[in-house]
Structure formats: structure tokens, C-alpha cells
N, C-alpha and C positions, 0 to 999 in steps of 0.2 A: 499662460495664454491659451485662447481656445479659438479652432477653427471649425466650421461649420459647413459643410458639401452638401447640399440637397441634388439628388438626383429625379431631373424632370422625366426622364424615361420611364412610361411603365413598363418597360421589359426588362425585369431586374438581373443584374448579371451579365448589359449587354454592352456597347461601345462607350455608352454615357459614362457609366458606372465606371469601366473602366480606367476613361479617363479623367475622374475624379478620382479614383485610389489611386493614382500615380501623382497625381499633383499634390494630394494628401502627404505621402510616403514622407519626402522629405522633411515637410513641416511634423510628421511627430519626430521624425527622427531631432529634431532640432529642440525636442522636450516640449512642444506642443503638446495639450490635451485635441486629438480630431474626434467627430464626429461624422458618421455620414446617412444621412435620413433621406426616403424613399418621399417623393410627393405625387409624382407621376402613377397612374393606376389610381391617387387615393380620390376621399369625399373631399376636394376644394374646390368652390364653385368659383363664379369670377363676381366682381366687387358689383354689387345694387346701387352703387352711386346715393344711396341714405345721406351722407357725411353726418352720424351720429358720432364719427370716431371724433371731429372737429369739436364738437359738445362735451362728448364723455371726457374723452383725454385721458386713456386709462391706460393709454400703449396696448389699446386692444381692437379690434373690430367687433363692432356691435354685431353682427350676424354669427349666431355661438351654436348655428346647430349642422356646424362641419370639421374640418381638420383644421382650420386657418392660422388659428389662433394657437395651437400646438406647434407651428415650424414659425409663427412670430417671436412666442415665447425666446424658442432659441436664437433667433437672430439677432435678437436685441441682446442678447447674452454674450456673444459673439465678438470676437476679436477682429477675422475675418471670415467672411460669406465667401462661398465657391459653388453658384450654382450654373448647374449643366444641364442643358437639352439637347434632346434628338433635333433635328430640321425637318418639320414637316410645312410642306409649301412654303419654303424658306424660310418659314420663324419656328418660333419656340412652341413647346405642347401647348397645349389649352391649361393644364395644370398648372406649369411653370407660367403662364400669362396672369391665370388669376391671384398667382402667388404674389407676382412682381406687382400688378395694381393694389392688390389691398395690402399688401406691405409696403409698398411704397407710398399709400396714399394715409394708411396710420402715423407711417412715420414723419409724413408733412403735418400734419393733424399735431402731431406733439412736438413740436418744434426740431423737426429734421434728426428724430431719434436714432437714427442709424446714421448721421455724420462721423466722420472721421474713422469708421469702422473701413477695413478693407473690403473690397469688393472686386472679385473676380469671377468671368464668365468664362463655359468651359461648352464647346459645342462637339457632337458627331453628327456625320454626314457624312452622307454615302456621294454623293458629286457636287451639288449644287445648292447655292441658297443660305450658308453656314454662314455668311457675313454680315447677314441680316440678321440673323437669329442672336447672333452674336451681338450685334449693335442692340436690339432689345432690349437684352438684359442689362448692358451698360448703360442706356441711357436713366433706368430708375439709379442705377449708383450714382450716376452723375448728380444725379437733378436734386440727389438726398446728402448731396455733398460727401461721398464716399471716399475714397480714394483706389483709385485702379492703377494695380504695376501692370506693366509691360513686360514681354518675356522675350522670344529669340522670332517668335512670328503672331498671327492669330491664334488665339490658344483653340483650336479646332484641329479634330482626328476624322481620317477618313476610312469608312469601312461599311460592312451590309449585315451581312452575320453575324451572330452574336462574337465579340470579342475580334473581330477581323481587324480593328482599327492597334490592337497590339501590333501589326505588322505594319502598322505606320510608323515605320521609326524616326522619321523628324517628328511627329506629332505628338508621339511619346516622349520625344528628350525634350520637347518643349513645356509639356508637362511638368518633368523632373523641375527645371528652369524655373519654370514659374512655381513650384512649390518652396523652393529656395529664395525665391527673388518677395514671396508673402513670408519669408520667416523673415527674413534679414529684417523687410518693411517696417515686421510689424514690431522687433526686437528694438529698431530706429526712434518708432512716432509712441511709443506704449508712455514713457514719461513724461510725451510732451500734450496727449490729450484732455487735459484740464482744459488749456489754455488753447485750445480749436475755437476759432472767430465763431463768434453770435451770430443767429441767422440777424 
């Protein structure tokens, strides 16, 4: 099985990131294949509202002269999704927004291609506004019929400097938590996704 972290932070190496390698950690130890790819910083622009993806149906977005279509690739590859942003003015980068609309609006496009995949959201914040940002990102898992575990709180780390949110120790062992709680998930539903309701 393979899990997938995209990190919305473009400051690589900093509270996001880390609290994606913690939620990771578990799940390879559990004989997961992980991944964890950078989107934050990169070329993703946000969705043109075209709906050529509705036409094509190729499990792709028609606009191919950005990164999009390289962390699509992998999502739909994907056992489960763990992506993380920073809060800025209480939501998600502008990266991770354009990620979530045009992934999430392909995957209506082909009939709910990311169903039944795990989907978990992973937020840093330094005081305020993490709940938002966090509901964000769950709402495309929702709407794409994903499934989202629950762990010991909000999966959110609080900190400013790079790596400060390590000394959030609930935030970190809710991490751990919820890396545990997408292995078991995904060890659970893996032989029963054939059989996931038709849109």
C-alpha cells in the first residue's frame, strides 16, 4: 500500500513538513510504501474553471503547462493522501487551494476518482485560524467521498520557527496517532474497495 503527503509549505523543512514525517513514520513502519512531495513554492496555479476535465475524462486537467498534473498523477495512485498546510489568514496556501480545486474538481469529472482513498489533513499554525484551514482540505475529501480517520484531536501543530511545532508534544503524538490509525484504516477497507457504492 502507498501513502502520499504533499507538503503545502513552501518552506521546506519547516513545521508542515514536519508534521507530515511524523504522521508518515508509523505508516511506513507498518510496511507502507510513503512518499512525501513538496507543492508549496512550486508552478500550481489555481483551477480556470475550462471543465475540459468533464469532456476529456482522462483523470487529468487540461491545463498541462504547470506542475498539476504530476501530484494528480500520484494521488490517484494513492492509497492514502496526507496533505498539510501552513495557515495563512486561516486557510490553506494558495498552492495547496489550487491543488485541492483542480484535484478535486478532476476527480468529480471522472466519476469521484479519488473515492474510497484515505484522506487526511495535517495543519501548522502558529496561534490562530488552523480550524479553518483544516476544514478546507476536508471538505474536497468529503465531497470526493474519501474517507477521513479521526485521531486523539485536530490533527494541527503549533509553532513559528522552523521545526518549533516538535515541541508541541500533543500535536506530535497526535500525529504518531493518526499515522497508526491510516495504517490500520487502510489494512481494514484495502479488500473491501471493489465493492465502494457507485456515485
Amino acid at each position: 500500500m502507498y501513502a502520499l503527503a504533499i507538503n503545502g509549505s513552501p518552506r521546506e523543512g519547516g513545521n508542515t513538513e514536519t508534521l507530515l514525517r511524523a504522521a508518515l513514520a508509523p505508516i511506513k513502519e507498518a510496511g507502507w510504501d510513503t512518499e512525501l512531495m513538496q507543492v508549496g513554492g512550486k508552478d500550481v496555479r489555481g483551477c480556470i474553471a475550462c471543465y475540459k476535465c468533464f469532456e476529456n475524462k482522462d483523470h487529468r486537467c487540461a491545463v498541462k503547462n504547470d506542475a498539476l498534473n504530476d501530484y494528480l498523477a500520484k494521488m490517484l495512485e494513492a492509497d492514502a493522501i496526507i496533505l498539510g498546510t501552513p495557515t495563512y489568514f486561516t486557510d490553506v496556501s494558495a498552492e495547496m487551494k489550487a491543488l485541492l480545486d483542480r484535484s478535486g474538481l478532476v476527480s468529480l469529472a471522472n466519476g469521484r476518482a479519488l473515492r474510497g482513498k484515505i484522506g487526511a489533513a495535517v495543519v501548522a499554525v502558529r496561534r490562530g485560524g488552523a480550524t479553518h484551514a483544516y476544514d478546507s482540505i476536508n471538505h474536497m475529501f468529503l465531497m470526493s467521498q474519501m474517507i477521513v480517520p479521526g485521531s486523539t484531536y485536530w490533527n494541527m501543530g503549533y509553532g513559528w520557527a522552523k521545526e518549533d511545532v516538535a515541541g508541541d508534544e500533543e500535536g506530535m503524538a497526535n500525529m504518531g496517532n493518526l499515522g497508526r490509525v491510516i495504517a490500520w484504516l487502510g489494512q481494514s477497507i484495502k479488500p473491501n474497495l471493489d465493492s465502494f457504492p457507485a456515485t
